[in-house]
N, C-alpha and C positions, 0 to 999 in steps of 0.2 A: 526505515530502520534496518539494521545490518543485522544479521540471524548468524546464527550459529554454523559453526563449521563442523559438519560429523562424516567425519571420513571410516567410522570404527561403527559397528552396529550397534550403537549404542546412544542415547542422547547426549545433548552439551547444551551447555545457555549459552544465552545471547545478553550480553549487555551494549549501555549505551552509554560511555561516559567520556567527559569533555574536558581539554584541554585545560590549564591556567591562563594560556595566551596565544594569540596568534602564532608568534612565533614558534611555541612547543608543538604545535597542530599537527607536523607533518612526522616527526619522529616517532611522537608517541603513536599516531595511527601507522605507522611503520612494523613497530613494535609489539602491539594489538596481530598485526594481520599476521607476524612472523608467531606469534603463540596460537593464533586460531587454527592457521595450521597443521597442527602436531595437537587438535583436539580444546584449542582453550575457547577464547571468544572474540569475536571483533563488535567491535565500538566505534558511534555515531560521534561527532561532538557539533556543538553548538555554542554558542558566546552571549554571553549575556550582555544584553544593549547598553548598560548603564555603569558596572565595573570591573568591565575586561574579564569574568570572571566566566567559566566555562559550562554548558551545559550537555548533559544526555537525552537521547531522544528515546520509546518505545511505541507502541502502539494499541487502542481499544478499538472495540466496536460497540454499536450502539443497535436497540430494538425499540418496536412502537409503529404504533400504526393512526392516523387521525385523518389522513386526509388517504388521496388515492388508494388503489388497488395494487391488482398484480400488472396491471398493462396489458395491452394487447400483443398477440405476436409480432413478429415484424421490424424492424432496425427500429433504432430511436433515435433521437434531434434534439435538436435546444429550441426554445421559444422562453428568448428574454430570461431572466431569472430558473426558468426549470428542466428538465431533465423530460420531452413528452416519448410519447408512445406513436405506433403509425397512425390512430386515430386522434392522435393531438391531444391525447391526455394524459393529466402528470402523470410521470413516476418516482417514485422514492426507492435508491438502492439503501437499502440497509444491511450488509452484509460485513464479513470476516475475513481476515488474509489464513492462508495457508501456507506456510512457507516449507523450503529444501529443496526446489529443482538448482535455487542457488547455491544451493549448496556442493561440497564434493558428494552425496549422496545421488544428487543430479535425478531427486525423488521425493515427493512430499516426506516429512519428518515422521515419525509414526511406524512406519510402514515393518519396521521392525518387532515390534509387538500386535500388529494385529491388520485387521484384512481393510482396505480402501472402500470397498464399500460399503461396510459398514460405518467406515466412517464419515461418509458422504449423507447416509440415512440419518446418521445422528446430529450432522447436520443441519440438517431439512428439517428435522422433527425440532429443533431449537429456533427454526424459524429464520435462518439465513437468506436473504432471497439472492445474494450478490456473494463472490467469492472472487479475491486480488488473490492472483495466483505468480509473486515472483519464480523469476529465474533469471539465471546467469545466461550469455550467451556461448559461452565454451561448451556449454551442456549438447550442443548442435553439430559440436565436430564426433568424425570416426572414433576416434581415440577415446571419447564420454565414455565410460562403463558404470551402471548404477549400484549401487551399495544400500547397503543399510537397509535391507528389504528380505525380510521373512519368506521364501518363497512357498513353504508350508502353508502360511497364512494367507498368503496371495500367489498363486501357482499361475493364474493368468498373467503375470507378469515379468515371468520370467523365459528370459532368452529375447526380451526387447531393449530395444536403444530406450534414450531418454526422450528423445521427442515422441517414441510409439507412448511410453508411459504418459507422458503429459496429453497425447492423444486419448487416452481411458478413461486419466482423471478428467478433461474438458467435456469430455459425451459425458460422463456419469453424473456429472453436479448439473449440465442441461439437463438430462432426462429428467432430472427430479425436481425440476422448475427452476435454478437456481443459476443465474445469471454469472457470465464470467468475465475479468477484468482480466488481461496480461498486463503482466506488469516486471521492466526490465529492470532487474534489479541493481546487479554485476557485470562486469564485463568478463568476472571468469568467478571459479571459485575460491579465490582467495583473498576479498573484499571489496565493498563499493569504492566506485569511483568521483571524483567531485565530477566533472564534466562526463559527456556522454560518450565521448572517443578519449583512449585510455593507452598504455604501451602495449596490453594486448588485445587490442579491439580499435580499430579505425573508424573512422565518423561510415565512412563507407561501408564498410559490414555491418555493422551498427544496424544502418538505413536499408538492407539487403537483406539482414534477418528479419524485421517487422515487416518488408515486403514480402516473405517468403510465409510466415506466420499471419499477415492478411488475408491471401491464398489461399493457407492450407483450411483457416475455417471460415471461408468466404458462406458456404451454404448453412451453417449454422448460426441463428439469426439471434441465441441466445450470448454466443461471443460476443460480448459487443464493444470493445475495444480493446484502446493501446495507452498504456500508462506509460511515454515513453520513458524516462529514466527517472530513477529513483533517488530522491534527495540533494540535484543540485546544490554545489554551495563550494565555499573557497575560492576557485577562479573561477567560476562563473558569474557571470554577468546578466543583466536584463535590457534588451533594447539599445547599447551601446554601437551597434552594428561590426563588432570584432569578429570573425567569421571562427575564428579557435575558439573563444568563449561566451557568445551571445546564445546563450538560451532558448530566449524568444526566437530568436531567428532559425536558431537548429530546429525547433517544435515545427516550428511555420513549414521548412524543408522537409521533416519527417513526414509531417501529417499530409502533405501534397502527393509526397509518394506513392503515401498508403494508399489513399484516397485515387491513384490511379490505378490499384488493383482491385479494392473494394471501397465501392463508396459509403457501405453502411456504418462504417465503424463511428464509433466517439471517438477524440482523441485528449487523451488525460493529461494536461498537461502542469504538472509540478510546479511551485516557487522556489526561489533560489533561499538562501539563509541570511542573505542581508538587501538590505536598500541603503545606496547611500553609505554613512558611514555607521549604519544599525543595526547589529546583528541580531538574529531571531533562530528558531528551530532548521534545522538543516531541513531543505525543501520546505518551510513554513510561509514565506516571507512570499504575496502576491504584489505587494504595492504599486510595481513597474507596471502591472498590469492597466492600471489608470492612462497612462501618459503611453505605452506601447504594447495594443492586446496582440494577441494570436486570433490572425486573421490569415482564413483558409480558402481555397480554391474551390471547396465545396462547403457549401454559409452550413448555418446552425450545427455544427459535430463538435466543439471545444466544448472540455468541460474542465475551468482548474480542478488543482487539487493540492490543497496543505497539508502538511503534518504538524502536530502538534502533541506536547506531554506534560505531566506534570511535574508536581516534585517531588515525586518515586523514582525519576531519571534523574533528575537536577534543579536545585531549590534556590528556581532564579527568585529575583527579587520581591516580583508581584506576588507571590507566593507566601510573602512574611510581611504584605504591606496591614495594614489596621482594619481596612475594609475588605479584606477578600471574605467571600469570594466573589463579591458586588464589582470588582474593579475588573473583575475577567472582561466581560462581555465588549470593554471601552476596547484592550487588548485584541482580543478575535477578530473585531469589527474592523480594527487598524488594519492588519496583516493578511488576514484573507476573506474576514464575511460580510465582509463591505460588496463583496463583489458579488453573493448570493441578494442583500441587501435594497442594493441599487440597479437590480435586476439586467447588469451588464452580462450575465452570464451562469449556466448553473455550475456549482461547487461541489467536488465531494469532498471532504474528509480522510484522506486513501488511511493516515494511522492515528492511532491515539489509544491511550490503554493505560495501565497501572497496574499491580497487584492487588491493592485495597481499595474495595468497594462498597463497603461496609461501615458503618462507627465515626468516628470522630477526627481520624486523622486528616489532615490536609490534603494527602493525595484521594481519600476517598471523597472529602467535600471534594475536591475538583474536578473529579471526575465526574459524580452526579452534576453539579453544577453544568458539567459541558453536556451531559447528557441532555439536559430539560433545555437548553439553549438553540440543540441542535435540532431538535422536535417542535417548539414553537417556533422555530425560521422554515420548518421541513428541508432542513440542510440534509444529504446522502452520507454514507459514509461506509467505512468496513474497517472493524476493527482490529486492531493488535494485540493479542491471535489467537488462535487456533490452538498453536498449540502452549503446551506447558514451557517449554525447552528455548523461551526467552528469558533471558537472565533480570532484566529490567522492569519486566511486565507481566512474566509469567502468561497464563493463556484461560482461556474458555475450559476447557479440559486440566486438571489436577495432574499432577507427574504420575500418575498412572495410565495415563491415554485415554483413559476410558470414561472416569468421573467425571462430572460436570463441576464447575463451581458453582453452587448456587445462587452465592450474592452474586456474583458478575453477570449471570444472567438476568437476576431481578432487577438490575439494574437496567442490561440491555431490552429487556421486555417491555422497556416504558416505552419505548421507540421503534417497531419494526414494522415494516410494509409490509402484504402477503407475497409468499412465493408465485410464479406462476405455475400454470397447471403439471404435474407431471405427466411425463410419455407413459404410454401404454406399460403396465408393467411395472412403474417405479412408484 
């Protein structure tokens, strides 16, 4: 999902909303990122399979615990269908995004009203055990200066680059057991890109900064991967072998890399927004995945990863069909949980979320609905978000920063693995 743009210390939402048609795709996200800009929102879009008709994307997380633990220390693997630990035992991430390094902030969102870690504690204590940590990658050049950060509130942070900051936040959410996904959002901060190489980001930088961010938390064993890019869709491709827009093939080149600097990492790898001629949620869509996986240099580290929303973004079809929310599951299973399913590989869930979690509306049945789905498959995930200051989904925390939502979290509580242990002190 595309997050907000806050250049002012101040919050902004994030919405996700979708095009009429193909054609209008590129203008109106043109148009989107020239208002986010100057403080407004940038927008996801997505098409609905069946009549040309457009949709938004946000994101949830989910909680609950049935089967495994916190896992053991140590990098982690795939074996067939799941997510193990260094003693070959599952794990289940169930965690939450935190977004604004993508941002012109080039800073978690927040940080404006109050101290990081406090909010890391608060966190923990909701039972996160995993945390998708976008970012842009302009955030990494000289020129980065971080914004929208209280330094009264957080005095440790000030007079650091963006990558020292992203360096605080990544030890403080390890120390307090709580596993961390990178996850590249942007190619800059002025909105997501359909493909991974963009006009200001080359496939080569691109491949140079997650070699560089491999490195840097090679000894931290809580890192534990790379979400390479966020939301494929439009000219990307699956499996086609076109070296500009093949997906699958860029993943496969990334994750080689990486995997020559550090071999512990996962590596996350997104679906595209159509198959064929079907389109589905922007990075929702695994299907290719059947006929051409992501196949690594170093075996068991893939794990996909969909996104998926309800009809609090966009009120596609299945969403008004007579049997929802019975007809979800036939959906999920199509586009990505076939592949948790059929134990070709394990899956997270990287977003999904809503505002309404509660009551009778549709976005709240469908959201619990995916919740109980995702917990009887022990599918992973981390939800969309953290914070308040998504326009489409709202967050975890109330527009006060501080409040929790209740329902969102009774909801996510049906679902959550435990943390691992915290370090000395946290």
């Amino acid at each position: 999902m595309n997050s907000p743009m806050d250049q002012n210390n101040a919050p902004t939402t994030e919405t996700k909303r979708a095009p009429r048609s193909q054609r209008l795709r590129f203008g109106i996200a043109a148009a989107v990122v020239a208002a986010a800009a100057v403080g407004g929102t940038v927008t996801a879009f997505a098409v609905n399979n069946s009549d040309g008709q457009s949709a938004t994307t946000t994101t949830t997380s989910a909680a609950g615990a049935k089967a495994s633990g916190a896992g053991a220390e140590g990098p982690l693997s795939t074996k067939k269908g799941d997510i193990v630990d260094s003693d070959g035992k599952k794990v289940v991430l169930t965690g939450v995004n935190w977004f604004g390094f993508e941002t012109g902030t080039y800073a978690p969102h927040g940080l404006w009203t109050r101290n990081w870690e406090s909010m890391l504690d608060q966190m923990a204590k909701q039972g996160f055990n995993t945390m998708r940590l976008p970012y842009a990658n302009d955030m990494f050049k000289s020129s980065a200066k971080p914004d929208g950060i209280d330094y009264h509130k957080n005095p440790d942070l000030k007079g650091l680059t963006p990558q020292q900051i992203m360096d605080k936040i990544v030890k403080g959410a390890t120390d307090r057991g709580i596993r961390v996904i990178l996850d590249q959002h942007r190619p800059d901060q002025y909105g997501q890109s359909e493909l991974w190489h963009s006009q200001s980001l080359s496939e080569k930088q691109w491949m140079d900064d997650w070699v560089k961010l491999a490195k840097r938390y090679k000894n931290n064993d809580r890192v534990i991967g790379a979400d390479l890019h966020n939301e494929p869709r439009g000219q990307a491709t699956w499996g086609d072998g076109n070296p500009k827009t093949d997906w699958q093939l860029a993943a496969t080149k990334a994750g080689n890399a990486i995997h020559k600097v550090n071999k512990n990492w996962l590596i996350f790898v997104e679906g595209t927004d159509r198959h064929k001629n079907e389109q589905f949620w922007w990075g929702g869509d695994l299907q290719g995945v059947k006929k051409h996986p992501v196949k690594l240099n170093e075996p068991n580290k893939v794990v996909y990863s969909a996104h998926d929303y309800g009809p609090g973004v966009y009120n596609q079809n299945w969403f008004m069909a007579k049997d929802f929310p019975k007809n979800m599951p036939a959906i999920w299973e199509k586009h990505w949980a076939y592949i948790k399913k059929q134990n070709i590989a394990p899956l997270l869930l990287g977003e999904f979320g809503g505002k309404k979690t509660a009551g009778k509306s549709s976005e709240a049945v469908w959201q619990n609905a995916l919740m109980d789905y995702l917990k009887k498959h022990q599918i992973s995930y981390t939800y969309w978000t953290w914070n308040p200051d998504s326009g489409d989904t709202g967050g975890v925390l109330k527009n006060d920063w501080k409040t929790i939502d209740k329902n969102k979290m009774k909801m996510l509580a049906k679902y959550q693995t435990p943390l691992l242990e915290a370090k000395k002190g946290k």
